[in-house]
C-alpha positions as CSV (number, residue, x, y, z in Angstrom):
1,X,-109.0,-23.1,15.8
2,X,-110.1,-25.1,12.3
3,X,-113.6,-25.1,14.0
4,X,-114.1,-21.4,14.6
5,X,-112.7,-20.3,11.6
6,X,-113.6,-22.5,8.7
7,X,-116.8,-24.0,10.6
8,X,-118.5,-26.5,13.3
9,X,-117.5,-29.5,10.7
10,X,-113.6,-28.8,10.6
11,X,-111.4,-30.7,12.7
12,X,-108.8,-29.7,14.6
13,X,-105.1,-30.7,14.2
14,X,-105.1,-32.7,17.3
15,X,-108.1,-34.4,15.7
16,X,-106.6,-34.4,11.9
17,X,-103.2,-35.9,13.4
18,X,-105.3,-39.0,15.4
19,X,-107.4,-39.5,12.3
20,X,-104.3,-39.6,9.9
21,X,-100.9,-41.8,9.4
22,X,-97.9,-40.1,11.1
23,X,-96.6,-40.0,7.9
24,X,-99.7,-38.8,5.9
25,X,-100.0,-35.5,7.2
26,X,-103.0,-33.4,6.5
27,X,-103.5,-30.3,4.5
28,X,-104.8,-28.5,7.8
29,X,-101.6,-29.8,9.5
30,X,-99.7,-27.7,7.3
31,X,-101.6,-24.8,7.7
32,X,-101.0,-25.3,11.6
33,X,-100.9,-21.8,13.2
34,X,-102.4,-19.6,10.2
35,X,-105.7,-18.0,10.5
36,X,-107.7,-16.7,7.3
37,X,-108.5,-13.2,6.7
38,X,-111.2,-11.9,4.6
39,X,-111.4,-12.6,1.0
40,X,-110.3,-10.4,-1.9
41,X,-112.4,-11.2,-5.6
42,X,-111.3,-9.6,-8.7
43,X,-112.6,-11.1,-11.8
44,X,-112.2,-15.0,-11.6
45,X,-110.1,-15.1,-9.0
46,X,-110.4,-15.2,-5.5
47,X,-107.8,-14.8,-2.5
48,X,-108.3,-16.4,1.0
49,X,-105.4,-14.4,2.9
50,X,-103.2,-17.1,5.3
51,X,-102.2,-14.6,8.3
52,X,-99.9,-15.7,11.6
53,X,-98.5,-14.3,14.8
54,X,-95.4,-16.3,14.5
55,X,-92.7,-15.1,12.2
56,X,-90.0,-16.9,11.9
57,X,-87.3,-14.2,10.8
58,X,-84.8,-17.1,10.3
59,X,-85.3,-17.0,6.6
60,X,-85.2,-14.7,3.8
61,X,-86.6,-14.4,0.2
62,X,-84.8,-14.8,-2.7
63,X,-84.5,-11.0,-3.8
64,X,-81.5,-10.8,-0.8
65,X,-79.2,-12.9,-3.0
66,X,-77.2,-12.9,-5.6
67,X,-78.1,-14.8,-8.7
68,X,-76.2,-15.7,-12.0
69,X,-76.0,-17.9,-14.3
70,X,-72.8,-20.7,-15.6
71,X,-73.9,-22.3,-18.1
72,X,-77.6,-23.4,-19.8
73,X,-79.6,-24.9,-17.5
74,X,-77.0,-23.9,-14.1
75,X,-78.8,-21.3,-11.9
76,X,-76.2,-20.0,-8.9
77,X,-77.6,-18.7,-5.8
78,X,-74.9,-16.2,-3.2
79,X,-76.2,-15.3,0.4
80,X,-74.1,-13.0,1.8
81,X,-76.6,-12.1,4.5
82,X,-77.4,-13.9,7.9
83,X,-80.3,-15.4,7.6
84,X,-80.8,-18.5,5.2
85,X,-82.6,-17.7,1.9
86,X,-85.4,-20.6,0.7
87,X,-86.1,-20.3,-2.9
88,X,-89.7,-21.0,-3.8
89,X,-90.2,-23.5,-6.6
90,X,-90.5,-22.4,-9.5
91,X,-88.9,-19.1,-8.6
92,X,-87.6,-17.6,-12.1
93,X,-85.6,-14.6,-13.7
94,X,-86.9,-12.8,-16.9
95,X,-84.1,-10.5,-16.9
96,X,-83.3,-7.0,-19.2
97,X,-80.1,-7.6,-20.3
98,X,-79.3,-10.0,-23.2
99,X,-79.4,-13.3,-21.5
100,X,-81.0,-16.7,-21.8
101,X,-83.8,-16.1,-18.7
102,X,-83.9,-18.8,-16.1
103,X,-86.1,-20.8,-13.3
104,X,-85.5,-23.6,-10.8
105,X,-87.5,-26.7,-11.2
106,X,-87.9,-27.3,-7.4
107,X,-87.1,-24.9,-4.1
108,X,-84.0,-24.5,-2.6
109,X,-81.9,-23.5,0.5
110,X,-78.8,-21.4,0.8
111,X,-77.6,-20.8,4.2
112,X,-75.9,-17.8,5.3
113,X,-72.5,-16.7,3.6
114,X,-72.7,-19.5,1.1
115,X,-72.6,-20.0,-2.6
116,X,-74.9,-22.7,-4.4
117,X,-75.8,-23.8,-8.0
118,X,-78.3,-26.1,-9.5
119,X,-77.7,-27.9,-12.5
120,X,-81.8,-28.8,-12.6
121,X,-82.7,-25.4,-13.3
122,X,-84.3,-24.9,-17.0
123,X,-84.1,-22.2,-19.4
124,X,-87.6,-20.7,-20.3
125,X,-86.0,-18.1,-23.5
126,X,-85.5,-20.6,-26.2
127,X,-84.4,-17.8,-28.9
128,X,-82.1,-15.9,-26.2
129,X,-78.6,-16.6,-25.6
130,X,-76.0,-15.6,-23.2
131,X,-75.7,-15.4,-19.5
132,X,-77.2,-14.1,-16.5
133,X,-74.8,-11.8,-14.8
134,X,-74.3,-11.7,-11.0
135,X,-77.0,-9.5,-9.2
136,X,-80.2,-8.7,-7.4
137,X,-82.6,-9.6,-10.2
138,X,-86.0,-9.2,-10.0
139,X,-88.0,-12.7,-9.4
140,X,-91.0,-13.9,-10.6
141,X,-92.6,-17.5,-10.1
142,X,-93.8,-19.6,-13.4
143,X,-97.0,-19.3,-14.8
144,X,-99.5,-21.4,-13.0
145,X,-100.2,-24.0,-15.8
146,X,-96.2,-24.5,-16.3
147,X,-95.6,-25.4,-12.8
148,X,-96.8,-29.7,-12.9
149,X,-94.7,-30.2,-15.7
150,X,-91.6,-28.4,-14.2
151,X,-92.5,-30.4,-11.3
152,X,-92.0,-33.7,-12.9
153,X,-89.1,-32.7,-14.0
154,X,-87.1,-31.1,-11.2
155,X,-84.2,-33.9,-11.2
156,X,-83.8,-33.6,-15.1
157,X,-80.5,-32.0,-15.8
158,X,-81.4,-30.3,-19.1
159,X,-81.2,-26.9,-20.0
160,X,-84.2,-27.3,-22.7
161,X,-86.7,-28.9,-20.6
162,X,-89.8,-27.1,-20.7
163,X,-89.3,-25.3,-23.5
164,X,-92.2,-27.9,-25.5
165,X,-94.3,-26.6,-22.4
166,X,-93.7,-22.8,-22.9
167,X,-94.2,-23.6,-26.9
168,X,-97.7,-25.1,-26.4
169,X,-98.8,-22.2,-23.7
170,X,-97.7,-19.8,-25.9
171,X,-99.4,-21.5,-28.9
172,X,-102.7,-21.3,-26.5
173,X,-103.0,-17.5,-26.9
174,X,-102.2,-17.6,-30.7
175,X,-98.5,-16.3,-30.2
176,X,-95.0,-17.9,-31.8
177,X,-95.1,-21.6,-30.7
178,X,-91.6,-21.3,-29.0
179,X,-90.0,-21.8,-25.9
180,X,-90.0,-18.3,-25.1
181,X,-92.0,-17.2,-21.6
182,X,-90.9,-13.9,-22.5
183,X,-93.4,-13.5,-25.4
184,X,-96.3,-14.1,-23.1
185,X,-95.6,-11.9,-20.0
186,X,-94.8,-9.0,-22.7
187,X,-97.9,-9.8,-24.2
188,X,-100.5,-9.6,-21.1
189,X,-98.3,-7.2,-19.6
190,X,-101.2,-5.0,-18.9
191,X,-103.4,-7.7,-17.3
192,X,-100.7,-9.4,-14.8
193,X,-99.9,-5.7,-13.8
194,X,-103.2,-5.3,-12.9
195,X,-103.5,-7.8,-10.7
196,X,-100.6,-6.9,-8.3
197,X,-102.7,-3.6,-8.1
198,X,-105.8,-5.6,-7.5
199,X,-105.4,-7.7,-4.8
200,X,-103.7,-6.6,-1.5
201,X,-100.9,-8.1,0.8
202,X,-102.1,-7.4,4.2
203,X,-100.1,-7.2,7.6
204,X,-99.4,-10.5,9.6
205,X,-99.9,-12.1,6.0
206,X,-97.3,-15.6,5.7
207,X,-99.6,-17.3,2.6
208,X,-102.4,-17.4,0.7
209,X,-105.3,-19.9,-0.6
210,X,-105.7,-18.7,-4.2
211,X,-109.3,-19.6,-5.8
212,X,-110.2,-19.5,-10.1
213,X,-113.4,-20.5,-11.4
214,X,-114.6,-21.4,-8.0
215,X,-111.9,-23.6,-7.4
216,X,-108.9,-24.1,-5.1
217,X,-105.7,-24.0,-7.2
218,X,-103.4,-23.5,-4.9
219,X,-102.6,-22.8,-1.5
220,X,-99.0,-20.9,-0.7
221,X,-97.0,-20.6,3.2
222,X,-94.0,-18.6,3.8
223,X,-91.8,-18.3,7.2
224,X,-93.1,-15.2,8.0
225,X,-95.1,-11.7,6.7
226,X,-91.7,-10.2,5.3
227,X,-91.4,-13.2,3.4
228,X,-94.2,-13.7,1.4
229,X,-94.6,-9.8,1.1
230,X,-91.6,-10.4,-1.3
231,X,-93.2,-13.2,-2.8
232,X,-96.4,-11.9,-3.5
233,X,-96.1,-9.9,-6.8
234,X,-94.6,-12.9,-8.3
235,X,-97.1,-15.3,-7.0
236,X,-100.3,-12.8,-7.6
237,X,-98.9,-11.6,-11.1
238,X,-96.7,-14.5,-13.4
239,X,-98.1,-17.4,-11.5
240,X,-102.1,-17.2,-10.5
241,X,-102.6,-14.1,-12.6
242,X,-101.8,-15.9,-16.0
243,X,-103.9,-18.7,-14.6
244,X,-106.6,-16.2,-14.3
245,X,-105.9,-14.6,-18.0
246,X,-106.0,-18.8,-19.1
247,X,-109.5,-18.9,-17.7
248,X,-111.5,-16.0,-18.9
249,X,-110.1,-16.8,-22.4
250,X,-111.1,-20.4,-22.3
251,X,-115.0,-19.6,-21.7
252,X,-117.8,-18.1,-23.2
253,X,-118.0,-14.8,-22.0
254,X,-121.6,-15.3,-20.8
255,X,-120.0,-18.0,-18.4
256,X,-116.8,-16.7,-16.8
257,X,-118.6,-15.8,-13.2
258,X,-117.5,-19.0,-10.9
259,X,-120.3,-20.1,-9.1
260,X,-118.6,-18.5,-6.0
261,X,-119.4,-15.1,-6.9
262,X,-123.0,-13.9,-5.7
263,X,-124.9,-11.5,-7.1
264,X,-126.3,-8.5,-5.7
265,X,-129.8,-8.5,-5.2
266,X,-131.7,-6.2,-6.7
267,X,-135.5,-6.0,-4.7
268,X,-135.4,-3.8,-1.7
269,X,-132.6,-1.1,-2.8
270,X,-133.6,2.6,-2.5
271,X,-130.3,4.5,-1.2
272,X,-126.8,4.1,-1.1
273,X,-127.1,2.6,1.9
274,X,-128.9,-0.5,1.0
275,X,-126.7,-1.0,-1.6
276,X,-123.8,-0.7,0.6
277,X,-126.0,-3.3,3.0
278,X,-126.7,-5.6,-0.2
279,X,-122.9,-5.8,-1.2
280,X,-122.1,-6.8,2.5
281,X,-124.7,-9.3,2.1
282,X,-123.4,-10.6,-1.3
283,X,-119.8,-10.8,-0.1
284,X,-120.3,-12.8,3.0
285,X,-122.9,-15.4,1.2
286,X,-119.2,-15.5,-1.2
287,X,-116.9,-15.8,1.6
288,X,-118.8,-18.6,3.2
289,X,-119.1,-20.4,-0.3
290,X,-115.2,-19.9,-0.6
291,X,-114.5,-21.1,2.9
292,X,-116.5,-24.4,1.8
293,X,-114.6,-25.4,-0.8
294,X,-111.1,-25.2,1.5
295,X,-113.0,-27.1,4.5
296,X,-114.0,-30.2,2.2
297,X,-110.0,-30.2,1.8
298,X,-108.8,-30.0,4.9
299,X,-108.9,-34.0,5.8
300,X,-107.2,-35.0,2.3
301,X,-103.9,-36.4,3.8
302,X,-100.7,-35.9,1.9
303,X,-98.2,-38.0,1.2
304,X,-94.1,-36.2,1.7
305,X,-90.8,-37.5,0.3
306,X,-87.6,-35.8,1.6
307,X,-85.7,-34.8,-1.4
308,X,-82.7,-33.4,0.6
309,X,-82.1,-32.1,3.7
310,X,-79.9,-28.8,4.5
311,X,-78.7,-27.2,7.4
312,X,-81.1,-29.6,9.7
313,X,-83.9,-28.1,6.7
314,X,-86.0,-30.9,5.0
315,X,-86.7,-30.6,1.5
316,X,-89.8,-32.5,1.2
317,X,-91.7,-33.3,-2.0
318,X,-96.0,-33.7,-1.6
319,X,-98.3,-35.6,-3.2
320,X,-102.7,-36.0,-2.6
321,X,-105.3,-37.1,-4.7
322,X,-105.9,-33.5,-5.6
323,X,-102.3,-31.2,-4.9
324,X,-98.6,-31.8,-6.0
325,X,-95.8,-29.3,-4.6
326,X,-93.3,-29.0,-2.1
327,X,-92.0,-27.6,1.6
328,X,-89.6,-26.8,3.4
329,X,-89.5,-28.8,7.0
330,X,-87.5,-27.3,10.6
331,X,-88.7,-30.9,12.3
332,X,-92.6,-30.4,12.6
333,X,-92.3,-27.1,11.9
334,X,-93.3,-26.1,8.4
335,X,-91.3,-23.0,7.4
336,X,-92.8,-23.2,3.5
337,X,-95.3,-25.3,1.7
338,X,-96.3,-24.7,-2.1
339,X,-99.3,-26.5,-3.4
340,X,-100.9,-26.7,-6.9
341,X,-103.7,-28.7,-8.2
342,X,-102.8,-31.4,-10.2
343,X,-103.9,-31.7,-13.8
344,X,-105.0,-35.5,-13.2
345,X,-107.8,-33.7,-10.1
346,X,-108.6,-31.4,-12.8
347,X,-109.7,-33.9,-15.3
348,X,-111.5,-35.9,-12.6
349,X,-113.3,-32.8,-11.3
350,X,-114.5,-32.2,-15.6
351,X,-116.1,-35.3,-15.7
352,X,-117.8,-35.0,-12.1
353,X,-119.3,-31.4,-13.4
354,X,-120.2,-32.9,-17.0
355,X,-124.1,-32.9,-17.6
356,X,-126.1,-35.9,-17.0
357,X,-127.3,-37.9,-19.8
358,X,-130.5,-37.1,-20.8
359,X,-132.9,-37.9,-24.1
């Protein structure tokens, strides 16, 4: 399947699997049973839709439980319902009533009919107090560049964690250097909005391989099509769009096209339908530039710790040369994978694209 869809050079799982340590798995192993649909570019970014045939309707996203708060830093999950809810890392509550809003640090489980709370979680409204009270809150997922350093610290049991994080984001787009997340999603309101609007969730879609600047950032799986459907504004919108916003404000304006756009051309266009023909032409030459960057990935083995394990449900933590994240395991079976790149690939990719010396 790797072959046909992401070209002749791809191996396929069989292949990745002899190739690899049964305990390295690859990043094409975890994307065993997906099939990418054609790409949506807005902007900088780019989205490589993930879509399956396979639901597994076992699980069920986070906005079919209940969610409160006891205490700083203590984020309470109830799941009345019958399937088991998996909370995506990083899943968060900016909430409108006057309470200090809340995310987890890692993901989480909550089988049917039961009650859990995490004293790991972190609050992200430094000048907010109170609690959360119980209810279907709206979720949204942490911005993009927050997400390495809540990461590290998923086991840390305090409240305050990332608030030095949120301070210096915030400080980034010349707003109140405080631990207040709040202050930037009211800020670029507009803008995340926009990008919800922007890009589509299709049918059959379970994930998503999310491109800025002409680079894979991360790459997202979910049990099944309802799933991530519930998912997706809060992946498209707090997460990859801020990442997005972060982007186009950090270059020259003259230099925010990725090199995996393509222009139109211009020689050769009389009528509407050559430049119908020329944009066809333009987006598969971006497609296949897209699809190059995720098949140069798809050997990079990646190393898995189980964190915890629940209801026969593996918590596993990941690690590459290039991605940090999680999943959630069912035996070989991954029911949810959530991969970002790591700052440390970042640096190392800066200096690769660095000029050459010259004199």
């Amino acid at each position: 399947m790797l072959k046909k869809l992401f070209g002749k050079n791809a191996k396929t799982t069989d292949e990745q699997a002899q190739s690899s340590k049964a305990s390295e798995p690859t990043l094409a192993a975890l994307l065993h049973g997906l099939k990418p649909g054609r790409m949506q570019s807005v902007g900088v970014m780019q989205v490589i839709p993930l879509l399956g045939e396979i639901d597994d309707d076992r699980f069920a996203a986070p906005d079919k439980a209940r969610v409160w708060t006891e205490g700083y830093g203590n984020l309470n999950f109830e799941n009345k319902g019958e399937q088991t809810v998996l909370v995506p890392c990083h899943t968060g509550y900016i909430v409108e009533e006057a309470a200090q809003d809340h995310a987890m640090a890692h993901a989480a489980v909550i089988p049917p009919k039961k009650k859990e709370g995490f004293k790991t979680a972190m609050c992200i409204q430094q000048t907010q107090g109170g609690y959360i009270s119980s209810g279907e809150h709206k979720m949204m997922i942490l911005p993009y560049a927050l997400r390495e350093s809540a990461h590290e610290k998923r086991q840390v049991e305090t409240f305050n964690k990332l608030w030095s994080d949120i301070s210096a984001w915030n400080k980034r787009f010349g707003l109140s250097e405080m631990g207040n997340l709040v202050l930037f999603t009211k800020h670029f309101q507009k803008q995340l909005d926009e990008f919800v609007a922007e890009f589509e969730c299709l049918p059959k879609q379970q994930g998503a391989i999310i491109l800025i600047g002409g680079e894979v950032v991360g790459i997202e799986r979910a049990p099944s099509s309802d799933f991530f459907k519930s998912v997706w504004s809060a992946l498209i919108r707090e997460c990859y769009g801020s990442e997005a916003i972060a982007y186009s404000q950090s270059m020259d304006k003259d230099a925010i096209i990725p090199g995996t756009r393509v222009p139109l051309r211009q020689e050769g266009i009389r009528s509407l339908d050559d430049l119908a023909q020329a944009l066809e032409e333009a987006e598969a030459k971006e497609e296949e530039i897209a699809r190059a960057e995720v098949r140069r990935l798809l050997d990079l083995p990646i190393q898995t710790t189980q964190e915890s394990t629940t209801q026969g449900l593996d918590i596993e933590t990941l690690q590459s040369e290039t991605f940090l994240g999680q999943l959630i395991r069912d035996k070989e079976r991954v029911c949810y994978a959530s991969l970002f790149l790591s700052k440390q690939a970042r640096r190392r990719q800066a200096w690769k694209d660095a000029p050459s010396f010259s004199i």
